[in-house]
Chimera marker file (.cmm) of the C-alpha trace (Angstrom):
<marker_set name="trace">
<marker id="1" x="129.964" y="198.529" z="181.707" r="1" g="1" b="0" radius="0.5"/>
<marker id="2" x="130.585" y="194.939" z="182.189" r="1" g="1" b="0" radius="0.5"/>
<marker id="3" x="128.292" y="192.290" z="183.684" r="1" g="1" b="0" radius="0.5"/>
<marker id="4" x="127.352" y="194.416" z="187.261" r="1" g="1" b="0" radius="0.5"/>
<marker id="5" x="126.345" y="193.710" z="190.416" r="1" g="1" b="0" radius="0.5"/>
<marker id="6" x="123.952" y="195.808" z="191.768" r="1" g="1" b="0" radius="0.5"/>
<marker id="7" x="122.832" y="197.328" z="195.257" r="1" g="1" b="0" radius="0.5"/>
<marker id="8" x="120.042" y="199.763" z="196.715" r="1" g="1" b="0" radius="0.5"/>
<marker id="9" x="121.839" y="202.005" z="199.610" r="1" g="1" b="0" radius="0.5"/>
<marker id="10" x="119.670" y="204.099" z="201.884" r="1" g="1" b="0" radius="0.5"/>
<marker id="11" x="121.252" y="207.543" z="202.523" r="1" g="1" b="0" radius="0.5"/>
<marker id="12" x="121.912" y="208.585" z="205.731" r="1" g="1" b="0" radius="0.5"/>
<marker id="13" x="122.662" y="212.343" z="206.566" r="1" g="1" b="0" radius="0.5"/>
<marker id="14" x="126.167" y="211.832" z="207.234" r="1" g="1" b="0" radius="0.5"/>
<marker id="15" x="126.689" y="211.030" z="203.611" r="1" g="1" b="0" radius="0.5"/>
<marker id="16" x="127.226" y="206.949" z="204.355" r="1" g="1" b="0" radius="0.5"/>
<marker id="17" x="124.392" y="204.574" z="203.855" r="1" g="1" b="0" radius="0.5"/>
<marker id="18" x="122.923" y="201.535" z="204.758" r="1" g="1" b="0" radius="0.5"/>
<marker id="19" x="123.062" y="198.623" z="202.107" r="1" g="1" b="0" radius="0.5"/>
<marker id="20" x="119.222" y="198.325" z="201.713" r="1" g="1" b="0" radius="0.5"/>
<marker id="21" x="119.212" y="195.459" z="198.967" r="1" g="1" b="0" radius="0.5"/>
<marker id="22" x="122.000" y="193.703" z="196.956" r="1" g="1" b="0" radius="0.5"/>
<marker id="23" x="122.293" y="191.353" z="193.754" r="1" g="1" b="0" radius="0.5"/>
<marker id="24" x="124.282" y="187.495" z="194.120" r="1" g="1" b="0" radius="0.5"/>
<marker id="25" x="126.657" y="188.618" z="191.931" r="1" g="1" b="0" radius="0.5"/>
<marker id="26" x="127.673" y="192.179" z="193.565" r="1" g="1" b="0" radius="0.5"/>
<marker id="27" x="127.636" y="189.743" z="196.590" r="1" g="1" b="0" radius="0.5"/>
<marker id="28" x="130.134" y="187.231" z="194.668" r="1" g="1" b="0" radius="0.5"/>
<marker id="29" x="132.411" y="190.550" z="193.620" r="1" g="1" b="0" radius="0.5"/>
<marker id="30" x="132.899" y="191.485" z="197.447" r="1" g="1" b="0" radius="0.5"/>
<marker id="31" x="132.512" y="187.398" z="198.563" r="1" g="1" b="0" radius="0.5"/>
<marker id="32" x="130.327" y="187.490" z="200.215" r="1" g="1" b="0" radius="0.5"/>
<marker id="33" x="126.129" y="186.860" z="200.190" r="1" g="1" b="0" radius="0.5"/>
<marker id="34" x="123.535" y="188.830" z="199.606" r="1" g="1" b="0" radius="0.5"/>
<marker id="35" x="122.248" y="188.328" z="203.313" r="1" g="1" b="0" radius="0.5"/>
<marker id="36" x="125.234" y="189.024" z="204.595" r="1" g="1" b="0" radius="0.5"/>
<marker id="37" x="125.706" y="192.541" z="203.185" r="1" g="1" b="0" radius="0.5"/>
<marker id="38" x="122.364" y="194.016" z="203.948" r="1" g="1" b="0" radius="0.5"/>
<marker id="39" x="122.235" y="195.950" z="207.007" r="1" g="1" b="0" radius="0.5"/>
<marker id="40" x="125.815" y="196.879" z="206.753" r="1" g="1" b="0" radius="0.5"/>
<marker id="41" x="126.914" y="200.437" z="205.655" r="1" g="1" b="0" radius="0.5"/>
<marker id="42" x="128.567" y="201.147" z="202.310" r="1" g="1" b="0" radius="0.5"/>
<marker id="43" x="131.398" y="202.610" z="203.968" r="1" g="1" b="0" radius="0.5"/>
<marker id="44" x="132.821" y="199.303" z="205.470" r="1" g="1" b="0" radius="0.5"/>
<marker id="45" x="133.360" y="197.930" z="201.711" r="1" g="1" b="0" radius="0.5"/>
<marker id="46" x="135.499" y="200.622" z="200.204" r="1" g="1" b="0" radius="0.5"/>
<marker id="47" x="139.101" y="200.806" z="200.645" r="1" g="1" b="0" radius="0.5"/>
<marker id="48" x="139.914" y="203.439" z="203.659" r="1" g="1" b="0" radius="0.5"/>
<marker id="49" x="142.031" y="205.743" z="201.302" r="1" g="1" b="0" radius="0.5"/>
<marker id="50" x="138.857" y="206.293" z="199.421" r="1" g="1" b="0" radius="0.5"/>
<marker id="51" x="136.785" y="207.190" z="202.315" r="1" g="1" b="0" radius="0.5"/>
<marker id="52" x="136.588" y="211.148" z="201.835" r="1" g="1" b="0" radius="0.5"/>
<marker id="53" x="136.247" y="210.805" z="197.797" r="1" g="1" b="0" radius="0.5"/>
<marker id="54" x="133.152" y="208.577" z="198.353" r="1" g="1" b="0" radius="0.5"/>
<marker id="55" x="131.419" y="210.640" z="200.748" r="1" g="1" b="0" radius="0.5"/>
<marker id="56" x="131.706" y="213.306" z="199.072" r="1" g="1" b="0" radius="0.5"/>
<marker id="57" x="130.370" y="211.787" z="196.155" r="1" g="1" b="0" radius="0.5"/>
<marker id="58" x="126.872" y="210.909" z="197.601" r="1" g="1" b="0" radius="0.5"/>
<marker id="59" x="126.710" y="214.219" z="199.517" r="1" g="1" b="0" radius="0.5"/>
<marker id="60" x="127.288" y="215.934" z="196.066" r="1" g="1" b="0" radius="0.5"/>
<marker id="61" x="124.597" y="213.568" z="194.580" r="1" g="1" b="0" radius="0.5"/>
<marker id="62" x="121.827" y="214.823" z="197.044" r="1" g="1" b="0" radius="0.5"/>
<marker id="63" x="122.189" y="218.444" z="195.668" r="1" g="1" b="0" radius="0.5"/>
<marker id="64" x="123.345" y="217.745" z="191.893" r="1" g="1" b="0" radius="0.5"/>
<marker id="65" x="120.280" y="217.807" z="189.171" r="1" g="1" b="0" radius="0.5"/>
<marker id="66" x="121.996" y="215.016" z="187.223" r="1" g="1" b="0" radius="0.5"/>
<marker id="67" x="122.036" y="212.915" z="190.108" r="1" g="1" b="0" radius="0.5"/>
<marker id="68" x="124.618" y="210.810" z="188.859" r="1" g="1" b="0" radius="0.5"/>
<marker id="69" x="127.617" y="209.533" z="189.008" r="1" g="1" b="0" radius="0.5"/>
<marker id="70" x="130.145" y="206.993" z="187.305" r="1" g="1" b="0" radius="0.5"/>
<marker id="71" x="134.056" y="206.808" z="188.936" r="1" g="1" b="0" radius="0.5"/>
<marker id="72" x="136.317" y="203.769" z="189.718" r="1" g="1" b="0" radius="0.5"/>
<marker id="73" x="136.879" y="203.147" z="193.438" r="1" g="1" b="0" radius="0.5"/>
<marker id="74" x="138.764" y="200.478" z="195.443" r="1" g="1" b="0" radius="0.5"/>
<marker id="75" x="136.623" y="198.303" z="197.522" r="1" g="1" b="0" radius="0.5"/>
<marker id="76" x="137.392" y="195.458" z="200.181" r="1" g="1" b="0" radius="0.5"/>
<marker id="77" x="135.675" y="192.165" z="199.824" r="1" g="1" b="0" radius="0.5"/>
<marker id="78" x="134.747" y="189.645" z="202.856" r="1" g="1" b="0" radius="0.5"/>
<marker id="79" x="138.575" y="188.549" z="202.952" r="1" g="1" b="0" radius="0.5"/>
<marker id="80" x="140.117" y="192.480" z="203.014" r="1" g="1" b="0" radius="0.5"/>
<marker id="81" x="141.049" y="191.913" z="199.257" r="1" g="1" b="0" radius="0.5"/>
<marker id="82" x="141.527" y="195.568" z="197.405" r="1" g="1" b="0" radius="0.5"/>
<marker id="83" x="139.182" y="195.130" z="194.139" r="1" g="1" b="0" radius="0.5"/>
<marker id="84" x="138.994" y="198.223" z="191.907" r="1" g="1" b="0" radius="0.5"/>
<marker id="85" x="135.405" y="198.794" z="190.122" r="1" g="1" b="0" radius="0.5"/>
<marker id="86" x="133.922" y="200.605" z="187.767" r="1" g="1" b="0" radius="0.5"/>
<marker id="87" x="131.056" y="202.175" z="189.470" r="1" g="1" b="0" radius="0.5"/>
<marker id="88" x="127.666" y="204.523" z="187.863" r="1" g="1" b="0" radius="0.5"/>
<marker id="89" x="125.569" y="205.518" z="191.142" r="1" g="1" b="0" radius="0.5"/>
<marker id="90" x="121.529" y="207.106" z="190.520" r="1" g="1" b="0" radius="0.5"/>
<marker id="91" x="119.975" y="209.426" z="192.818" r="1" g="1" b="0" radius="0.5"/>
<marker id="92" x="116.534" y="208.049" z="193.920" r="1" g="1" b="0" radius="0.5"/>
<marker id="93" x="113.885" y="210.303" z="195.653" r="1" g="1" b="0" radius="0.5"/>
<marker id="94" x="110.254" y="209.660" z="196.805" r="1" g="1" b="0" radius="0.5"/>
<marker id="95" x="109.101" y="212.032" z="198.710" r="1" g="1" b="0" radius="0.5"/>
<marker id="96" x="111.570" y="213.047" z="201.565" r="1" g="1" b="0" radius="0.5"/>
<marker id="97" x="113.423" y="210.148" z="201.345" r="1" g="1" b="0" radius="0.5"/>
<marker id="98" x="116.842" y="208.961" z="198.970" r="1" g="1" b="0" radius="0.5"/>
<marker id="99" x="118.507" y="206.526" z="198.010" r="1" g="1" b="0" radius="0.5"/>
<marker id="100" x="120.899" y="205.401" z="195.525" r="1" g="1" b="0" radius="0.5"/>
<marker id="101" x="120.720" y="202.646" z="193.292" r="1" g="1" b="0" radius="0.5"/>
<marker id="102" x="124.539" y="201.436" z="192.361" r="1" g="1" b="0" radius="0.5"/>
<marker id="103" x="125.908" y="199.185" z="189.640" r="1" g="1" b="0" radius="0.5"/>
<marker id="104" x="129.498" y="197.808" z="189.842" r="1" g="1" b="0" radius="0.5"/>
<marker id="105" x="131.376" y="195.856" z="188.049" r="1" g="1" b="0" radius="0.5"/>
<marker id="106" x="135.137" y="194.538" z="188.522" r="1" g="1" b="0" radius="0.5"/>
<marker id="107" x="138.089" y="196.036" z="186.287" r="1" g="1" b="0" radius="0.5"/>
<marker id="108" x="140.387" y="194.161" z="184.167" r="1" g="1" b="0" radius="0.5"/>
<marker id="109" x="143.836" y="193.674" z="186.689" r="1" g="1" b="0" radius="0.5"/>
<link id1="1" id2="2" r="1" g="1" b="0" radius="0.2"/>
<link id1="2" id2="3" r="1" g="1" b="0" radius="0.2"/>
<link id1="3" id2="4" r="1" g="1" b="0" radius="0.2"/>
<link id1="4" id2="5" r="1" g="1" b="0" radius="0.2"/>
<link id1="5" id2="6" r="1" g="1" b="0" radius="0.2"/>
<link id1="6" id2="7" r="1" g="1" b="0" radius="0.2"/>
<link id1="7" id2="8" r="1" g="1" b="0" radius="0.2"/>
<link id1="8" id2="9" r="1" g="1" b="0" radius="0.2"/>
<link id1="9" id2="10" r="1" g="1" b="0" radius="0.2"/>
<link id1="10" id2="11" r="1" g="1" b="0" radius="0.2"/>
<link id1="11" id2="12" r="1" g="1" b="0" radius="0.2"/>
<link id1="12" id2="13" r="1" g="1" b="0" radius="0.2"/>
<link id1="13" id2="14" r="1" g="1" b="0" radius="0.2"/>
<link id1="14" id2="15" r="1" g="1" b="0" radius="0.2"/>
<link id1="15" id2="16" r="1" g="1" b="0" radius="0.2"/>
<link id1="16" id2="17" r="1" g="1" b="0" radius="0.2"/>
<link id1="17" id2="18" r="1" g="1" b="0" radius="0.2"/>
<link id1="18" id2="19" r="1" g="1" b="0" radius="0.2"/>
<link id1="19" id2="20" r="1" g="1" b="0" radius="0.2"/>
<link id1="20" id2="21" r="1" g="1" b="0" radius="0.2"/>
<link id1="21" id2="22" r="1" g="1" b="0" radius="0.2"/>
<link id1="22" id2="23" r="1" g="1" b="0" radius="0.2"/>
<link id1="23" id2="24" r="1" g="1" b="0" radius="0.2"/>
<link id1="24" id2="25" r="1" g="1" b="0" radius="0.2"/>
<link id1="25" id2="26" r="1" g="1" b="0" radius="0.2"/>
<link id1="26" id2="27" r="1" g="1" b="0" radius="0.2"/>
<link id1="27" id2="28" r="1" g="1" b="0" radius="0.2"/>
<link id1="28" id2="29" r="1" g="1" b="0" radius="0.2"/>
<link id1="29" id2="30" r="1" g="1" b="0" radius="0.2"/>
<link id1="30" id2="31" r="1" g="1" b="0" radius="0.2"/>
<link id1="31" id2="32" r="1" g="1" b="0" radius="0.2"/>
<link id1="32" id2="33" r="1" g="1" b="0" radius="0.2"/>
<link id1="33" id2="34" r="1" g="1" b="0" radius="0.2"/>
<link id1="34" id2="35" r="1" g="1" b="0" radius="0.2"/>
<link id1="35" id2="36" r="1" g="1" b="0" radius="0.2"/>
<link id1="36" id2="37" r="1" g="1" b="0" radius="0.2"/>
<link id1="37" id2="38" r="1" g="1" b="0" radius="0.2"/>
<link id1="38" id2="39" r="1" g="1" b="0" radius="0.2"/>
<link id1="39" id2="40" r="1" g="1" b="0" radius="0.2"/>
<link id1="40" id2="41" r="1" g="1" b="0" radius="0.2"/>
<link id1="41" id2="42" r="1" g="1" b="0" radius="0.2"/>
<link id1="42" id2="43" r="1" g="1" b="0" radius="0.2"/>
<link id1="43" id2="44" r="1" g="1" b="0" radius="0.2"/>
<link id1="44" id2="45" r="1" g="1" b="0" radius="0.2"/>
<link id1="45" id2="46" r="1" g="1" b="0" radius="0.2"/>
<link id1="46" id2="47" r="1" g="1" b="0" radius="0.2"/>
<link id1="47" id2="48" r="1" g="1" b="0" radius="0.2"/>
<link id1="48" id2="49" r="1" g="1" b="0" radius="0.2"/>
<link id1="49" id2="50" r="1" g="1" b="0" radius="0.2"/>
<link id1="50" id2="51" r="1" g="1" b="0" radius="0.2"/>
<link id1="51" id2="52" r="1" g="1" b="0" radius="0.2"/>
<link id1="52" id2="53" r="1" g="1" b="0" radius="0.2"/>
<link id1="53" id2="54" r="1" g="1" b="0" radius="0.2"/>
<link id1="54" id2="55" r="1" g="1" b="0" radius="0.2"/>
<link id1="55" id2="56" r="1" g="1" b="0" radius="0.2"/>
<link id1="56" id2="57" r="1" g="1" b="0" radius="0.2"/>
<link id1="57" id2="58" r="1" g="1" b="0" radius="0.2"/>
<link id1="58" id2="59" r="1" g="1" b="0" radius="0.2"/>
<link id1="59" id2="60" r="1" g="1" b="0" radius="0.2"/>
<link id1="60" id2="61" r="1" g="1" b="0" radius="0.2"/>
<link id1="61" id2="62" r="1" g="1" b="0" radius="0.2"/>
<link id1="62" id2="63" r="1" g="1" b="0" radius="0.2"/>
<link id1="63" id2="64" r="1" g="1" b="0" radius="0.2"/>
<link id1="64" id2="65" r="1" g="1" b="0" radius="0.2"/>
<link id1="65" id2="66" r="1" g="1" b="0" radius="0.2"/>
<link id1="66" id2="67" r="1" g="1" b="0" radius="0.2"/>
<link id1="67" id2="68" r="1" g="1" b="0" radius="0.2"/>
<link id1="68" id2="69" r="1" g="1" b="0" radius="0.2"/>
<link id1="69" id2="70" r="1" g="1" b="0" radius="0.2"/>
<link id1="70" id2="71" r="1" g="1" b="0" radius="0.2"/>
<link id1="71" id2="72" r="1" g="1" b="0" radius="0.2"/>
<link id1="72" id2="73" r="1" g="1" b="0" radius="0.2"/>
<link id1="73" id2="74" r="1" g="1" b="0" radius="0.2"/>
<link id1="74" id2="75" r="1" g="1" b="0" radius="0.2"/>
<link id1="75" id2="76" r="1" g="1" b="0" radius="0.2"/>
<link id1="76" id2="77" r="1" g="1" b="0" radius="0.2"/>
<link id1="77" id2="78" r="1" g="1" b="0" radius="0.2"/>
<link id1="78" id2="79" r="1" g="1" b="0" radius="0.2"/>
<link id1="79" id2="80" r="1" g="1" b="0" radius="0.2"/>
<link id1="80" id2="81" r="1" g="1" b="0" radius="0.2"/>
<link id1="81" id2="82" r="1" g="1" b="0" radius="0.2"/>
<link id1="82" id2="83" r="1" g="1" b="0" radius="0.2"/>
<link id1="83" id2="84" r="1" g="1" b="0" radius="0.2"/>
<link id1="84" id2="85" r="1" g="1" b="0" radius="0.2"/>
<link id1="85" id2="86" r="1" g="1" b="0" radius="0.2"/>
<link id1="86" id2="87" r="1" g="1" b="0" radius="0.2"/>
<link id1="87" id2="88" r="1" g="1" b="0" radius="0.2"/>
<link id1="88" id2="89" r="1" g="1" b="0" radius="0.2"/>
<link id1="89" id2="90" r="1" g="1" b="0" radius="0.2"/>
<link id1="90" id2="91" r="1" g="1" b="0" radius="0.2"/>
<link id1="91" id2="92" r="1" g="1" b="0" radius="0.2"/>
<link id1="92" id2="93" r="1" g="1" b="0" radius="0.2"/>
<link id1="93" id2="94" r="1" g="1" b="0" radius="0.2"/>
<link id1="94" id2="95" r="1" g="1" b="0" radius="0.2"/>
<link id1="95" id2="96" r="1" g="1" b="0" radius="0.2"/>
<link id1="96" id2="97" r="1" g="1" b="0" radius="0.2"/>
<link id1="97" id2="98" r="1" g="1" b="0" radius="0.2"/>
<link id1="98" id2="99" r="1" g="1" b="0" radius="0.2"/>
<link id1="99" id2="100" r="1" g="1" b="0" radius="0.2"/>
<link id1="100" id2="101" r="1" g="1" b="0" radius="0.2"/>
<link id1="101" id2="102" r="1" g="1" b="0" radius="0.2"/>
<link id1="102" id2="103" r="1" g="1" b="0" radius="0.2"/>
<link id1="103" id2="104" r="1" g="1" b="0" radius="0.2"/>
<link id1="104" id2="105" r="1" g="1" b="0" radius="0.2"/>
<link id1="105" id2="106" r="1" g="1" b="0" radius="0.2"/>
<link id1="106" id2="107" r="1" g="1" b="0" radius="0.2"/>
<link id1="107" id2="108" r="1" g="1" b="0" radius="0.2"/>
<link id1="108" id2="109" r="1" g="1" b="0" radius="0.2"/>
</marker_set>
């Protein structure tokens, strides 16, 4: 994988999650700032036709031993720009709580 930007996304028990933590250059791929992502939920970044797919994918996460996954998906960036990324997504536990660490990085156009 290319240069990535990275973020740490608490999971909620719908599937979505809140953007916990996030690198200035997986801010600069969505343009936006690090400050201004936190606190939102990964679901208002990817593109609405991906929805489904990427809830699924962290609800499988939570009960697959590898707990991990790499996929492309199309996100939106702060000016509703369709980006498509590479993306590899870890499972992290302590205790009763998870969360997933993601890496992207933008594909060739």
């Amino acid at each position: 994988m290319r240069s990535a930007g990275t973020a740490l996304i608490d999971i909620a028990p719908t599937g979505w999650g809140l953007i916990v933590r996030v690198n200035h250059e997986l801010a600069e791929l969505l343009a936006s700032t690090p400050e201004a992502l936190v606190g939102t939920r990964l679901h208002d970044h990817v593109y609405p036709a991906d929805h489904a797919a990427v809830a699924d994918v962290f609800v499988g996460l939570v009960g697959d031993p590898r707990r991990s996954y790499e996929g492309r998906w199309r996100v939106l960036d702060a000016d509703r720009i369709v980006r498509s990324v590479d993306v590899h997504a870890s499972l992290i536990a302590a205790g009763d709580k998870q969360a997933l660490l993601v890496r992207v990085a933008a594909r060739a156009p």
